[in-house]
Structures are given as C-alpha cells and as structure tokens.
KEBA-128977 format. One record per residue (C-alpha): residue number from 1; residue in one letter; x, y, z. Coordinates in steps of 0.05 Angstrom, whole numbers, plus 5000, padded with zeros to 4 digits. Example, Ala and Ser with C-alpha at 12.3 -4.5 7.8 and 13.67 -1.06 7.14 Angstrom:
% KEBA-128977
ATOM resi resn   xx   yy   zz
ATOM    1    A 5246 4910 5156
ATOM    2    S 5273 4979 5143
***
This chain:
% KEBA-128977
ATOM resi resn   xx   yy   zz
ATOM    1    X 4202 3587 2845
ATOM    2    X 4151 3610 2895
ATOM    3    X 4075 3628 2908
ATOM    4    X 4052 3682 2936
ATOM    5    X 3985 3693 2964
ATOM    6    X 3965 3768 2968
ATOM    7    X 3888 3759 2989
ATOM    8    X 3851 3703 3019
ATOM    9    X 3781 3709 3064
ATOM   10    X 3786 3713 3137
ATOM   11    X 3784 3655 3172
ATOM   12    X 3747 3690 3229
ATOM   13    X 3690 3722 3186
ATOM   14    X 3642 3668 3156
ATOM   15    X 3623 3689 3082
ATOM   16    X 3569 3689 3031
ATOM   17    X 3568 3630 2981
ATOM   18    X 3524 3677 2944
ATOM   19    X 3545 3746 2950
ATOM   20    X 3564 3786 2879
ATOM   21    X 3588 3839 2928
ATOM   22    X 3632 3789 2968
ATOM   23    X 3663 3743 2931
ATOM   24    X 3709 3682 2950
ATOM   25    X 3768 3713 2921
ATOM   26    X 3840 3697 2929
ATOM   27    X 3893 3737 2890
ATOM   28    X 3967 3709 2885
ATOM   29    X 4040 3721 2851
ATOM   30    X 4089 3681 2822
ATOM   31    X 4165 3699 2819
ATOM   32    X 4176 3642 2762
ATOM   33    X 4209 3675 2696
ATOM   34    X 4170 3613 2668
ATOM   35    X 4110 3613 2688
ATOM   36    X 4046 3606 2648
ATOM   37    X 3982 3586 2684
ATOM   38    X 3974 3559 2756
ATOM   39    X 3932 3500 2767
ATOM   40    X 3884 3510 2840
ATOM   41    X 3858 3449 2872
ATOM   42    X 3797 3477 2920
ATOM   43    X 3778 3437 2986
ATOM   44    X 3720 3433 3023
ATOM   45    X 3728 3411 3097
ATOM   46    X 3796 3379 3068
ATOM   47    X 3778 3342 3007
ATOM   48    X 3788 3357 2947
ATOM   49    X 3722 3374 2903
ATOM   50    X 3748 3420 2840
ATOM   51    X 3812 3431 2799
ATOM   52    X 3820 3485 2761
ATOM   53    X 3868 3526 2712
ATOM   54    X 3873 3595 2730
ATOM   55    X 3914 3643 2674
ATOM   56    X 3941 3707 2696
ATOM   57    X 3904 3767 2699
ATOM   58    X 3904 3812 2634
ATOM   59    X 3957 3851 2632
ATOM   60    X 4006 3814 2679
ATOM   61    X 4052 3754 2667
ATOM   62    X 4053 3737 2730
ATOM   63    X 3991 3753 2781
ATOM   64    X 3922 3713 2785
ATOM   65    X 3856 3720 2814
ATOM   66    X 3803 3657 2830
ATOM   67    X 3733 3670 2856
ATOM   68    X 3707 3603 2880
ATOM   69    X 3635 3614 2896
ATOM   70    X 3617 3573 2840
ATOM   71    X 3656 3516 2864
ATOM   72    X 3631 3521 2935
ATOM   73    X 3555 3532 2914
ATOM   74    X 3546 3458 2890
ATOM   75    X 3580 3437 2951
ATOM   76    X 3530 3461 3006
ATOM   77    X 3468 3435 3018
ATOM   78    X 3395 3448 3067
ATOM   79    X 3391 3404 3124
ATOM   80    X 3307 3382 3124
ATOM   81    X 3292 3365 3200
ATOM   82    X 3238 3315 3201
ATOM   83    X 3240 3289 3269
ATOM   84    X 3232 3332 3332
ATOM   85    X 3292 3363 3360
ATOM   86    X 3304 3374 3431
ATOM   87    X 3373 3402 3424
ATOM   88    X 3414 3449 3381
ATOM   89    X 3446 3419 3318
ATOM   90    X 3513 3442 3283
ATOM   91    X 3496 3448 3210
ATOM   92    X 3548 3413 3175
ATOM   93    X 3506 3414 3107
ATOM   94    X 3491 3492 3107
ATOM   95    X 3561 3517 3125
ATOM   96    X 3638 3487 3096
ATOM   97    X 3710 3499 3105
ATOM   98    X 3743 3516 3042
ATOM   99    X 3818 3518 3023
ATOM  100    X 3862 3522 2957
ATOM  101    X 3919 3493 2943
ATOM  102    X 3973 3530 2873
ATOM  103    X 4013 3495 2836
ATOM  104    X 4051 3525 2781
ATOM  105    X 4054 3509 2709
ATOM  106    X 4114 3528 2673
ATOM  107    X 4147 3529 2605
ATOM  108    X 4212 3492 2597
ATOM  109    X 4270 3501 2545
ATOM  110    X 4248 3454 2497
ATOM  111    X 4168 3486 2501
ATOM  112    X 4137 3435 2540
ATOM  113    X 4102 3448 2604
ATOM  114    X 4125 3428 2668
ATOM  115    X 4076 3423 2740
ATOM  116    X 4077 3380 2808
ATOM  117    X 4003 3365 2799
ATOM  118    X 3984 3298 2794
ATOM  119    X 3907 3298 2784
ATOM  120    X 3909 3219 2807
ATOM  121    X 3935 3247 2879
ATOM  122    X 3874 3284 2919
ATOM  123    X 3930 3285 2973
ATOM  124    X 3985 3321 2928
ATOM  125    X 4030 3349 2978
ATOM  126    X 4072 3368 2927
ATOM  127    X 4039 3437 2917
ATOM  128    X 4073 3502 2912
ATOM  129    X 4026 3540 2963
ATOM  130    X 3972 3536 3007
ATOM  131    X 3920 3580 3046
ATOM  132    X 3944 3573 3120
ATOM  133    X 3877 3582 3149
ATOM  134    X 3803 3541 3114
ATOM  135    X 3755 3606 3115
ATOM  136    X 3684 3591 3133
ATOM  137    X 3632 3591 3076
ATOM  138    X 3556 3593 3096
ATOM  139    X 3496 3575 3058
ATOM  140    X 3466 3647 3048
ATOM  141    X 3442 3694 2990
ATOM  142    X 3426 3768 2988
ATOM  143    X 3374 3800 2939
ATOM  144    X 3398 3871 2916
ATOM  145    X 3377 3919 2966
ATOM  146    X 3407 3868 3019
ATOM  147    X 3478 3873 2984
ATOM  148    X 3478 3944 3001
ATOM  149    X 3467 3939 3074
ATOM  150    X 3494 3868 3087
ATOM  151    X 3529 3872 3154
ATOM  152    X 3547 3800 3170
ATOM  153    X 3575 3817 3246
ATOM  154    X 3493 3840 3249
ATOM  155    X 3494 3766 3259
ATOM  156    X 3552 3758 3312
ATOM  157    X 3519 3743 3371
ATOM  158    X 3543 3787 3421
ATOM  159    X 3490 3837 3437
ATOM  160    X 3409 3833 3437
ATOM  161    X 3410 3872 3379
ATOM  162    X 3441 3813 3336
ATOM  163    X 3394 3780 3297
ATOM  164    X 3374 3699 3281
ATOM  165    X 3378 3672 3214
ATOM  166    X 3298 3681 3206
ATOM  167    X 3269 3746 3181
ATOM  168    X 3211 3713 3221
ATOM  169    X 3163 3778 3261
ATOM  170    X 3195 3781 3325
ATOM  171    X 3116 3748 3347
ATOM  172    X 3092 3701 3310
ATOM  173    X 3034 3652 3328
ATOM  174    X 3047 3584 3334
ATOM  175    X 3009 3517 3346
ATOM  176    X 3009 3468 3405
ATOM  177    X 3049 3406 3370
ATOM  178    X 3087 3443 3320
ATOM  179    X 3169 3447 3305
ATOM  180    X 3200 3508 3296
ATOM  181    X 3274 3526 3283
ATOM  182    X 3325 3592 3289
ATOM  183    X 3381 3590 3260
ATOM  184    X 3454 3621 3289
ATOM  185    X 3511 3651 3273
ATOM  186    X 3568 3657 3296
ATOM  187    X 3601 3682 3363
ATOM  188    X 3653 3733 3379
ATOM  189    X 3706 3663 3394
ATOM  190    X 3708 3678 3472
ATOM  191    X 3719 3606 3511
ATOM  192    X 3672 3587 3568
ATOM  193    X 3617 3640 3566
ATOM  194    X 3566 3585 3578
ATOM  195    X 3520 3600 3509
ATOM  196    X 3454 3577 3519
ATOM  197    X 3379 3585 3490
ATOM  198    X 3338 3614 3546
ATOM  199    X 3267 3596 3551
ATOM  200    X 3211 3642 3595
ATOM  201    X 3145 3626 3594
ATOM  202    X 3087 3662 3611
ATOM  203    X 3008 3646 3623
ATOM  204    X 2945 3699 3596
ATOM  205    X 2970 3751 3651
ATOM  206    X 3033 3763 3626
ATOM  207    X 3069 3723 3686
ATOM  208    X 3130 3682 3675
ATOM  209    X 3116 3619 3698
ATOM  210    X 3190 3587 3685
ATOM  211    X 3258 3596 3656
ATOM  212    X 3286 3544 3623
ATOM  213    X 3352 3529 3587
ATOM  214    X 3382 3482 3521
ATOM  215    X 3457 3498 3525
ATOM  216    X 3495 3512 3464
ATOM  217    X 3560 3465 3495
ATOM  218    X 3598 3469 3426
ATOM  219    X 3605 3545 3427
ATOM  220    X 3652 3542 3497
ATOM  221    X 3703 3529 3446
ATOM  222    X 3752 3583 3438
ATOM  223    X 3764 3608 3356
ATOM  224    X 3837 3610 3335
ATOM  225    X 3850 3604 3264
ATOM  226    X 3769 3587 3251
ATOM  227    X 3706 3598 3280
ATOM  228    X 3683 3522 3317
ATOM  229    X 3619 3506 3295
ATOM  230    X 3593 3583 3267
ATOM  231    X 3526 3556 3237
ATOM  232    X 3473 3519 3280
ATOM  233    X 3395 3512 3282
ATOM  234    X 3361 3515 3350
ATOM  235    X 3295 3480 3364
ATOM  236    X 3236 3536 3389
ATOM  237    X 3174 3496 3366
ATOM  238    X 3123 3479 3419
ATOM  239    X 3132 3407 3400
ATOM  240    X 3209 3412 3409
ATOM  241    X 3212 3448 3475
ATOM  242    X 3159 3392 3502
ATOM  243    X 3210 3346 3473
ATOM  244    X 3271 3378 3518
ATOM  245    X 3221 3375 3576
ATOM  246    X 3198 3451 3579
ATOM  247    X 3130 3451 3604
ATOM  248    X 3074 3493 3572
ATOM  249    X 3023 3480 3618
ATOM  250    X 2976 3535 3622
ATOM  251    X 3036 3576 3570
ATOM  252    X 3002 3635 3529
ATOM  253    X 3059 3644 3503
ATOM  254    X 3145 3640 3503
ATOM  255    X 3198 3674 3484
ATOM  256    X 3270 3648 3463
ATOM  257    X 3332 3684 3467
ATOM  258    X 3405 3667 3463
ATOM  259    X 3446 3690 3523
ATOM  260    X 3523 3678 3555
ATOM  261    X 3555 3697 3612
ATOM  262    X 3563 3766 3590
ATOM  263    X 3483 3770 3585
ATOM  264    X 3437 3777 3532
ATOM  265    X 3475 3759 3457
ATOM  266    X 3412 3755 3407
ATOM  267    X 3345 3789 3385
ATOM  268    X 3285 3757 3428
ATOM  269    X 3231 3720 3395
ATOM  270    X 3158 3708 3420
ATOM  271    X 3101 3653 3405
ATOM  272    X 3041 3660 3415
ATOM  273    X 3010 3598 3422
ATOM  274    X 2945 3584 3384
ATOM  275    X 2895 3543 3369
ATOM  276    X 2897 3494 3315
ATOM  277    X 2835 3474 3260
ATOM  278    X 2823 3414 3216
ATOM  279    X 2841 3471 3156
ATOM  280    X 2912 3495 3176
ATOM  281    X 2969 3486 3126
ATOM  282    X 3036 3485 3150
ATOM  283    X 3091 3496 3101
ATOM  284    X 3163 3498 3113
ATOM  285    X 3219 3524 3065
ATOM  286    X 3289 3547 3061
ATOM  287    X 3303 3613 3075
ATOM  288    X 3353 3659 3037
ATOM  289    X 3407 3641 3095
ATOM  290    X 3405 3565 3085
ATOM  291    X 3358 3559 3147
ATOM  292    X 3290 3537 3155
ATOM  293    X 3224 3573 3161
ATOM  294    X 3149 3556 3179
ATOM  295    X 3083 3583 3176
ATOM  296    X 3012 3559 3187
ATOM  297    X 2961 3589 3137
ATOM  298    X 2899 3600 3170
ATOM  299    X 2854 3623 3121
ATOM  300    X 2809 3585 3056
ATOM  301    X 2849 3529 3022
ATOM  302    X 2823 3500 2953
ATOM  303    X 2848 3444 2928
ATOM  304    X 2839 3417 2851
ATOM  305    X 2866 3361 2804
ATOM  306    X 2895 3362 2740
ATOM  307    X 2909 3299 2695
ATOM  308    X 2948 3294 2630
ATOM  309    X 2948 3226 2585
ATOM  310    X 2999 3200 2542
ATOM  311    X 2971 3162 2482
ATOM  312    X 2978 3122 2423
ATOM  313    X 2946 3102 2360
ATOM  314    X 2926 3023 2360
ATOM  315    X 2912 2981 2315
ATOM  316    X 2845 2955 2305
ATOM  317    X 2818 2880 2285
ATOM  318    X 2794 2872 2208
ATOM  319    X 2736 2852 2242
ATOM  320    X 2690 2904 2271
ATOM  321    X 2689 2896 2356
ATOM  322    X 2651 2957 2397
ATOM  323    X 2704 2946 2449
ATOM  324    X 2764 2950 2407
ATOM  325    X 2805 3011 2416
ATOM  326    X 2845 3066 2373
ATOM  327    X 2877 3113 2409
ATOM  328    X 2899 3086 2475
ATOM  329    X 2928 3112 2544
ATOM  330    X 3002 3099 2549
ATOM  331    X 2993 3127 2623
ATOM  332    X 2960 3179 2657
ATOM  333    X 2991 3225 2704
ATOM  334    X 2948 3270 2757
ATOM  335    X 2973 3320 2812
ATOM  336    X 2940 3351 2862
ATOM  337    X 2938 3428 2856
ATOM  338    X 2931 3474 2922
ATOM  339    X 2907 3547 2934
ATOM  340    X 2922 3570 3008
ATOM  341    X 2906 3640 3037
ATOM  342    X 2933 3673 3106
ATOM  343    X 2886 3713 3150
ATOM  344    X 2906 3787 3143
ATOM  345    X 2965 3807 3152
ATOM  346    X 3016 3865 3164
ATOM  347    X 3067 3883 3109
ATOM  348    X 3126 3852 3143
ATOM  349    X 3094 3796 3143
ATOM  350    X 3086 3796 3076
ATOM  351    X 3155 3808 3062
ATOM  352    X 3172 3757 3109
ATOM  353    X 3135 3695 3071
ATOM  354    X 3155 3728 3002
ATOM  355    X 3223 3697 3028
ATOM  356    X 3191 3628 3007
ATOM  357    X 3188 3651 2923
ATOM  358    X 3262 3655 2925
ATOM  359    X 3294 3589 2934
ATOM  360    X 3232 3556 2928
ATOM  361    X 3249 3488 2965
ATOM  362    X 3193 3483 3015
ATOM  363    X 3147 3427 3041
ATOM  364    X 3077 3413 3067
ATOM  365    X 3067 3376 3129
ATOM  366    X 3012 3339 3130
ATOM  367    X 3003 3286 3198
ATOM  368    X 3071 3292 3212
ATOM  369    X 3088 3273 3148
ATOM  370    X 3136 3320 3099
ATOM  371    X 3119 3321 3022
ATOM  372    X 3159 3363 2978
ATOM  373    X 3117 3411 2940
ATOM  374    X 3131 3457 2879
ATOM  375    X 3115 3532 2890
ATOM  376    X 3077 3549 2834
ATOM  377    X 3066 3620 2852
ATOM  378    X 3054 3674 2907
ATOM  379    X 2999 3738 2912
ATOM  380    X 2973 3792 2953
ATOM  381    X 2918 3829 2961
ATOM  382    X 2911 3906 2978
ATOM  383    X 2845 3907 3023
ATOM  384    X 2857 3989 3039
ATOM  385    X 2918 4041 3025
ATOM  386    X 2917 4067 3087
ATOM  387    X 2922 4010 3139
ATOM  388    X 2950 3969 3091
ATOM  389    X 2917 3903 3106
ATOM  390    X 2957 3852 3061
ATOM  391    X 2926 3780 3045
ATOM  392    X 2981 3718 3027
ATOM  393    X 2960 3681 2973
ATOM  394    X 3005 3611 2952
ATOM  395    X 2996 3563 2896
ATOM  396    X 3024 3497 2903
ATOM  397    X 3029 3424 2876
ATOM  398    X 3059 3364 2900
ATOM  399    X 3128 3351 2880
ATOM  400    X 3120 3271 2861
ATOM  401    X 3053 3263 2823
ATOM  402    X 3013 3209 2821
ATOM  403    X 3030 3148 2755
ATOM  404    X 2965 3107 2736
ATOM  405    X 2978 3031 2708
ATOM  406    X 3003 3034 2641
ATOM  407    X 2948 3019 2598
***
C-alpha cells in the first residue's frame, strides 16, 4: 500500500491563511484495493494541532482532497508591540510552517477497519506519507476585489516597486515620540546580499542630513526547501529610530526603505514629522496582512458615558423605614464611549483607515499605555464632489468596562 501526494503548496511561495481563491490544498492517491478513508494529522512548525478524516472525493474510490485553512486560521495569531523597538523582529505569531502527515484506513476480510494511527502518538512515525517540504502560511486576508489582483511576489522584495505590508500613503505625518511599524515579506532566497532598512533624513530644505542603517541579519540566509524567516516587522516610528540611535535633530522629515546589495528591494516611505496637541488620538490595529497600523486623529474628539444596572426586587420590613429599599442594584456597569474625527483627508486615505473596520482588533494609546478598544463603527463625510475632501469619522469604546461594588 502506498500514498501518493499529487499537489501540495510550494514551499518557496508563502500563502494566504485566508484566501477563497488560494486555498491550502493538498490532493493525494492511494493504490490500496482496501482503502476507505485516510486519516491527516496537520502540523504547525512540527507539532501536531488537528486530526482529521478525509473520505475520497465523489466519484473516486481512491483520490482525496484536504484544504486546511481552517485548521491553520486558529493557529496564527497578531503580535501587539508595546515596548519600543529598535530592531527588526521575525514574526513567529503572524506567519507558521505547516505539514500533513496520511495514514490510510482500510477494510479488512472480516469488515473491520485497519490504520497505523495512534491518536495517543503526536510523534507517529508510523504514517504512510508525508509532505517533504512545511510550506509557509502567513497571517493575511483579501476582500474581493483584492482576490482578483492578488499578486503575492508584489510583496517579494526585490525591486523598489515591491510593496510593505501597510497600505499606509507612501507620506504620512507622524509625531515626535511615536512607534511605527512595516511589515515584510519575503526575499527572493539569495545568501549574503546584506538586507537592511535604510534611513535618510532630511531638515525644512529638503537636505539629507544622514543615512542610517538597522540590518535585516536573518535574511543573509540562503532558502532551500523554505523561505528563513519570510514575515518580519521593522521599527520606522520616531520613537524607535531614537531608540536605535538615529538622530532627528533638526529632521523635517525621513524616509525608510529596504535595500541589499543589489540596491534598492522595497517601495519608500516618508514621515513627516509633526507637531503633537493635548487632543491627538493614536490608535493602532491589525491590518488585513496580520501587521500593524497607526494613525493620529487630529481633529474634534467627544467623549460620553453610558451605564447599565442590574437589579433586583427586595424585600421590605413589615415595618415602614424611608430608607428601606425595593428594587436594588445588583451592579452597575459604565463604559466610556468615544467619537474621533481626522482633519481632511484624500480618498486613499480613507481607504487606507477603512482597513481598521475589517479585523477590528485595534487599540488606543493613551501615555504610553495600550487599552484595547471595540470599534463600534466608521464614517465619512463628502465636503465637495469635485475635490473630494473626505472627513474620517470612528466610534469607539473601551474593551474592559468599568464594574461598580455590588450593591
């Protein structure tokens, strides 16, 4: 008896965990006259997370097909970054290996059903196949009109056309003693081409004032049957390239670009840097590729309370008492309810922060200080048809709301 697998993702290409249009799929054959279902144990980075029973495809006896986004969905996660970072980080949360080991069940003689697996062995080395090379599964989504164009090599960095994992404006304004964070890729699996994240800034004038450098060490690595390390976040906030001892002394603003050996391997990005107010409200959230995002609105914020009580019917005293009570408060709960507005804005903007309705997992930073929040809900406003000015509008509340005493 023997396994054969027909189709299996390349190990080279990192894929969607959520693509419709790209599924995890591995097809396979058996050449057992007995066979009746395979069982398929599928591993992430090794272990062992799912085990499944896979029947054979309608109208065969003997061929199967397994998607295992599902499987590999609950298994990647987004990596918050609360603390400054003055280096690049490989993103073990966002981005997996994933492998699937077949066995066969068969029919015997007498009609019971035979198999090697042993669902009390994570190790079972007693399998009947197994992918030869893990394929690299990435933390990304894609609405609809995105499935139709999705190009993932867009995202190989190995020309300055390739683009970051951040459908940030190539300029964006940015505050002194902020974090900010691009995400990467992926490389084209070239050894020693010396990767790096270049750093030029420049004063009012337009002058560069100095290059600096964070090298990317991990990507020197040559890719064989994997890609090392495809999925990384890069620190381009002015408080992380203080932290990694770039100056912005008399800086107007920077750009950031990733470049090798070879020369220039990514899109360029530019901050302007800005003044800060007592009303700015910075929110992060996780973008549709598993990455993080940031934006300061600038404009009005109102802010509101809401309170809800839980109560109960008490008894009262057969004695009248002006104090006694009937219904009473079990407990009150109250949140705090916020309205924030960006200055005007262009319509790619717009698109841009429309990103942050999607997944929904954002924060508010507030002294440092990260407090999940629950996006309640996200406007615009058409100011003229022509120019198109577009106003942001968010409504959000804080994710852990405040529990009075229980009365």
């Amino acid at each position: 008896m023997a396994i054969t697998i027909t189709t299996q993702p390349n190990p080279t290409i990192p894929r969607l965990a959520y693509a419709e249009d790209g599924k995890i799929k591995y097809a396979f054959t058996s050449d057992s006259v007995d066979i009746v279902s395979c069982i398929v144990e599928v591993l992430i980075d090794g272990t062992r997370v799912a085990a499944v029973s896979v029947q054979p495809d309608l109208g065969t006896t003997d061929e199967f097909t397994l998607s295992t986004n599902d499987i590999i969905q609950t298994n990647l996660d987004f990596k918050l970054y609360t603390s400054t970072l003055s280096t690049y980080d490989v993103d073990g949360d966002g981005a997996k290996l994933t492998a699937i080991k077949i066995y066969e069940v068969t029919e015997n003689v007498n009609g019971t059903l035979d198999t090697t697996y042993d669902p009390d062995d994570a190790n079972n080395s007693n399998y009947d196949a197994i992918t030869n090379n893990p394929a690299t599964l990435i933390n990304w989504t894609e609405d609809t009109l995105g499935h139709a164009s999705l190009d993932v090599t867009d995202y190989q960095l190995t020309a300055d056309t390739k683009l970051f994992l951040n459908d940030t404006p190539s300029a964006k304004h940015i505050e002194l003693s902020q974090t900010e964070y691009l995400g990467a890729l992926y490389y084209n699996g070239t050894s020693l081409q010396a990767f790096k994240l270049e750093i030029l800034t420049y004063n009012a004038s337009g002058a560069v004032l100095n290059t600096d450098y964070i090298d990317i060490t991990d990507w020197d690595t040559a890719a064989s049957s994997d890609v090392p390390f495809p999925y990384i976040t890069l620190p381009v906030g002015t408080a992380n390239l203080i932290a990694a001892g770039v100056s912005l002394t008399n800086v107007a603003y920077y750009t950031v670009q990733v470049i090798n050996n070879g020369g220039n391997v990514s899109e360029v990005k530019r901050f302007n840097i800005v003044e800060s107010c007592d009303y700015d409200v910075r929110i992060h959230w996780q973008n549709k590729y598993g990455k993080r995002d940031s934006y300061t609105f600038k404009g009005n914020k109102q802010e509101s309370l809401t309170h809800k009580a839980s109560t109960f019917m008490k008894a009262k005293g057969l004695t009248y008492a002006s104090e006694d009570r009937g219904i009473s408060v079990i407990q009150n709960i109250s949140n705090s309810n916020f309205t924030v507005f960006s200055k005007t804005i262009g319509r790619a903007d717009y698109l841009w922060l429309s990103g942050m309705l999607i997944n929904k997992r954002a924060w508010v930073e507030i002294d440092g200080n990260y407090f999940p929040i629950i996006i309640e809900d996200g406007t615009f406003f058409r100011v003229d048809e022509r120019d198109m000015p577009i106003q942001f509008v968010l409504n959000y509340s804080f994710a852990n709301p405040t529990k009075g005493i229980r009365g």
